[in-house]
PyMOL CGO cylinders between C-alpha atoms (Angstrom):
from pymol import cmd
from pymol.cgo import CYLINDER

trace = [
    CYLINDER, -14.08, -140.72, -127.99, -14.37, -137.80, -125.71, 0.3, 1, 1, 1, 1, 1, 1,
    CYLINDER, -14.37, -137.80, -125.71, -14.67, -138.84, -121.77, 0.3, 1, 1, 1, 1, 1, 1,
    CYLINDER, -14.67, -138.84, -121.77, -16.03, -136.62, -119.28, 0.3, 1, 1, 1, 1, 1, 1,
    CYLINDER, -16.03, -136.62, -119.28, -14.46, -136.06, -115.70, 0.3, 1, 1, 1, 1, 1, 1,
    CYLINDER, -14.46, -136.06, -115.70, -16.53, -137.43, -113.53, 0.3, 1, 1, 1, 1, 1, 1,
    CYLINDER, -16.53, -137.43, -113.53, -14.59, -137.22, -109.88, 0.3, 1, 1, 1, 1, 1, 1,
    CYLINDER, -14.59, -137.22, -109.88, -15.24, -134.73, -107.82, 0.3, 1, 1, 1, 1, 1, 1,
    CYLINDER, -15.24, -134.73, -107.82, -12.37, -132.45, -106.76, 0.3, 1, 1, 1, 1, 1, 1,
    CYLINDER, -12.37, -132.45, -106.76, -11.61, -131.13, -103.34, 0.3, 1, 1, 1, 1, 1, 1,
    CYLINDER, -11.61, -131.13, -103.34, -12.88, -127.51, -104.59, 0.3, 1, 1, 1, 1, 1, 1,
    CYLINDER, -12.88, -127.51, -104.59, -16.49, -128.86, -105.54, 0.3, 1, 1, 1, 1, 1, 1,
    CYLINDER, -16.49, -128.86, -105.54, -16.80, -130.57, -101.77, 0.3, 1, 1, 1, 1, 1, 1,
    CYLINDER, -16.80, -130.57, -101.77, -16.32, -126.82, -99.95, 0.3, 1, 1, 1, 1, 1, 1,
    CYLINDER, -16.32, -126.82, -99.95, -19.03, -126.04, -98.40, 0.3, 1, 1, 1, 1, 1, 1,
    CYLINDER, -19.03, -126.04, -98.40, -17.72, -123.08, -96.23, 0.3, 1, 1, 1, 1, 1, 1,
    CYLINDER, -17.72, -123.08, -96.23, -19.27, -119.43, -95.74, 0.3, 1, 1, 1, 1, 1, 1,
    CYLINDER, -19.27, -119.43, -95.74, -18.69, -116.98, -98.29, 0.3, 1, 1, 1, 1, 1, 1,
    CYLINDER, -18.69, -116.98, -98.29, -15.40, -114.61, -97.42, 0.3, 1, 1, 1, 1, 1, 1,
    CYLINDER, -15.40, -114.61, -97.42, -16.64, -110.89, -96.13, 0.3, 1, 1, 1, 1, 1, 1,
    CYLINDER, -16.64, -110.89, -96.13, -15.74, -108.44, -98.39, 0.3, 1, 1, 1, 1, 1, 1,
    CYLINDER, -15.74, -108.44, -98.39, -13.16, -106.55, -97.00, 0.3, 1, 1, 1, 1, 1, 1,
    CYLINDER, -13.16, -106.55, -97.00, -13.78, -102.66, -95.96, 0.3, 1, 1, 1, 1, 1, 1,
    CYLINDER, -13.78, -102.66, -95.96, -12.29, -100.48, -98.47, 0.3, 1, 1, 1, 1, 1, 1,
    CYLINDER, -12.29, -100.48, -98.47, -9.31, -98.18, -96.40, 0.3, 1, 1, 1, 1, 1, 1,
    CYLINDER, -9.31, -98.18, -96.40, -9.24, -94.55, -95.90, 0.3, 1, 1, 1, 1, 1, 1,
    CYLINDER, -9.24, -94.55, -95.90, -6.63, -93.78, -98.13, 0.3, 1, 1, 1, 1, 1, 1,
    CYLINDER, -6.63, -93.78, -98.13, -7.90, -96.30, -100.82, 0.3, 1, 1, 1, 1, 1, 1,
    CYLINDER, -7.90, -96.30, -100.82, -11.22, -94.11, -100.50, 0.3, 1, 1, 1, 1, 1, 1,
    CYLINDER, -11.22, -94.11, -100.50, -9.01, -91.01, -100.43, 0.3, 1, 1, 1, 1, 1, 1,
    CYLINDER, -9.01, -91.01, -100.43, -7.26, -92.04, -103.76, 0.3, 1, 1, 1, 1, 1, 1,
    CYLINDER, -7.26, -92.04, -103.76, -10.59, -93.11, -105.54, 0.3, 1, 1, 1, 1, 1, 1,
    CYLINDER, -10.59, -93.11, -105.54, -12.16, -90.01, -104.28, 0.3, 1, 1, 1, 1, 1, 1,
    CYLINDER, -12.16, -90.01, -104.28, -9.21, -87.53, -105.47, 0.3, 1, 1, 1, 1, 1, 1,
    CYLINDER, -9.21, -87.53, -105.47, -8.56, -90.05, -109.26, 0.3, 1, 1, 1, 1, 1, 1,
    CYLINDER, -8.56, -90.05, -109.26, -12.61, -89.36, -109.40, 0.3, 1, 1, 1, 1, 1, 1,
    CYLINDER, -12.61, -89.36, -109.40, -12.45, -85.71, -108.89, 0.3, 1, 1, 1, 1, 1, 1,
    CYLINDER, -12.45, -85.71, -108.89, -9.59, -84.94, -111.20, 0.3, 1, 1, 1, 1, 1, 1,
    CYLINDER, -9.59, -84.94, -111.20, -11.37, -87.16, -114.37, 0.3, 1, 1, 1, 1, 1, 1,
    CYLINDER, -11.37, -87.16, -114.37, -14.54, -85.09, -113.95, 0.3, 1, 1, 1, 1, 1, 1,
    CYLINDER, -14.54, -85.09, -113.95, -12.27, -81.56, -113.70, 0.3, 1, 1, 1, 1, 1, 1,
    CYLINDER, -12.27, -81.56, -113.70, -10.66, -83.21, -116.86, 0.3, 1, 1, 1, 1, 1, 1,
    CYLINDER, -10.66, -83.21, -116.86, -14.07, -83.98, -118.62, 0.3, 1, 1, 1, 1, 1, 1,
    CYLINDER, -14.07, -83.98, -118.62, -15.34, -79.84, -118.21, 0.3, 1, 1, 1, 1, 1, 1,
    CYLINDER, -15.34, -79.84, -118.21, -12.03, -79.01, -119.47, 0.3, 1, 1, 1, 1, 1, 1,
    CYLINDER, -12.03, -79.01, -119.47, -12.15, -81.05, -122.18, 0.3, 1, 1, 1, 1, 1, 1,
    CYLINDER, -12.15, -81.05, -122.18, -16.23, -80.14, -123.02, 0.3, 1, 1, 1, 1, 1, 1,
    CYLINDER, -16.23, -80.14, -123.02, -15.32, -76.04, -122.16, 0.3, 1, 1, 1, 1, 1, 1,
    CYLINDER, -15.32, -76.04, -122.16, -11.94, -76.59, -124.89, 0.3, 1, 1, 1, 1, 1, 1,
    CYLINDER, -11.94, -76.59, -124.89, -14.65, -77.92, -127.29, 0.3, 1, 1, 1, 1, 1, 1,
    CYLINDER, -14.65, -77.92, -127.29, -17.69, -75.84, -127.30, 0.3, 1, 1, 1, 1, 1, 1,
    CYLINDER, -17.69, -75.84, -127.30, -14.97, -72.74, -127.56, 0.3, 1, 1, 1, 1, 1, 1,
    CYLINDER, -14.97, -72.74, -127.56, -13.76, -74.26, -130.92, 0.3, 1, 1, 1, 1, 1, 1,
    CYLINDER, -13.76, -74.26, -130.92, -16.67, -74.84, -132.28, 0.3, 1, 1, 1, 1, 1, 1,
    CYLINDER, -16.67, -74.84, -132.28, -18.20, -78.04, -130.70, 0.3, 1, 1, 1, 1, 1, 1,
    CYLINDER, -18.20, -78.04, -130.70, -16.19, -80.31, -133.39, 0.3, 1, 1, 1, 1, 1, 1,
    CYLINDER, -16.19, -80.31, -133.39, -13.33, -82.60, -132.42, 0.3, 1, 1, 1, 1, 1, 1,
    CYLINDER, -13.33, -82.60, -132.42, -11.25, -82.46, -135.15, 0.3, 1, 1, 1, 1, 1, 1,
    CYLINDER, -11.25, -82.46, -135.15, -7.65, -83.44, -135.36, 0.3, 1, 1, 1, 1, 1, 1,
    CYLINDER, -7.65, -83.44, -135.36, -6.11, -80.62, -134.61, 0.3, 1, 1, 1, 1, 1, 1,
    CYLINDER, -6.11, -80.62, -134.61, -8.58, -80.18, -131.79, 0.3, 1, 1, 1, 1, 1, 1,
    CYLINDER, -8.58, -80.18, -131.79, -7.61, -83.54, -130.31, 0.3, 1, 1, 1, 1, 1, 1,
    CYLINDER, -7.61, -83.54, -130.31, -3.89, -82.76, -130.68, 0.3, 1, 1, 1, 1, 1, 1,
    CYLINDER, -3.89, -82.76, -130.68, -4.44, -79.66, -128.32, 0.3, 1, 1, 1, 1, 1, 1,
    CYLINDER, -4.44, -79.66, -128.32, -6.11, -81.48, -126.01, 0.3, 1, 1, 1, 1, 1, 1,
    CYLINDER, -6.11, -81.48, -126.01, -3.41, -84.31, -125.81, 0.3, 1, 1, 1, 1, 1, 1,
    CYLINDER, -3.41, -84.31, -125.81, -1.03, -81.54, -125.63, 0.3, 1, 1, 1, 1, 1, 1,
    CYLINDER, -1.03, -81.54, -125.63, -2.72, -79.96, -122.37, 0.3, 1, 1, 1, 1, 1, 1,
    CYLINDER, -2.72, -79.96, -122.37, -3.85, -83.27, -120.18, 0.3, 1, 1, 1, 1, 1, 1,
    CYLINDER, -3.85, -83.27, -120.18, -1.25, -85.72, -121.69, 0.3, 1, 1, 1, 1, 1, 1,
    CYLINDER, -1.25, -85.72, -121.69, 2.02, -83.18, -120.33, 0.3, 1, 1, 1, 1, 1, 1,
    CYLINDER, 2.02, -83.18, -120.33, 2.97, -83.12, -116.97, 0.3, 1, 1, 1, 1, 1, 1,
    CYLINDER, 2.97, -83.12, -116.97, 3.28, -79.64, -116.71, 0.3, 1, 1, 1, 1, 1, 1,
    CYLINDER, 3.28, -79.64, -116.71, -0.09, -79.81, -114.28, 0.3, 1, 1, 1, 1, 1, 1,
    CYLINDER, -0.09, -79.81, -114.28, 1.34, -82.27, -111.74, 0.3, 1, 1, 1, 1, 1, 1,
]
cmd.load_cgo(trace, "trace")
């Protein structure tokens, strides 16, 4: 026989506010902003590789562009 728990815990008796979400930082913002910016540079890259070959992603398309973005030459 299954029995249900039927006290209450100290969690269920809160009653308090809700927390403020906490302002995001500048260099949190600065990091988002510049992660953002580099995945959309990545993305044309990635679409200008593609329509050059062809507009197919084939395997040896998708090697090539592992072989650019995954390789730290860029960084």
């Amino acid at each position: 026989m299954a029995f249900a728990h039927s006290a209450l815990t100290t969690r269920d008796l809160y009653t308090g506010g809700v927390k403020p979400a906490r302002k995001e930082g500048f260099f949190r913002h600065l990091l988002r902003t510049m992660q953002a910016a580099r995945l959309r540079q990545a993305e044309r890259e990635i679409g200008l590789y593609l329509a050059r070959s062809g507009g197919k992603f084939t395997d040896e398309g998708e090697r090539e562009i592992e072989r650019r973005f995954l390789s730290n030459q860029r960084w």
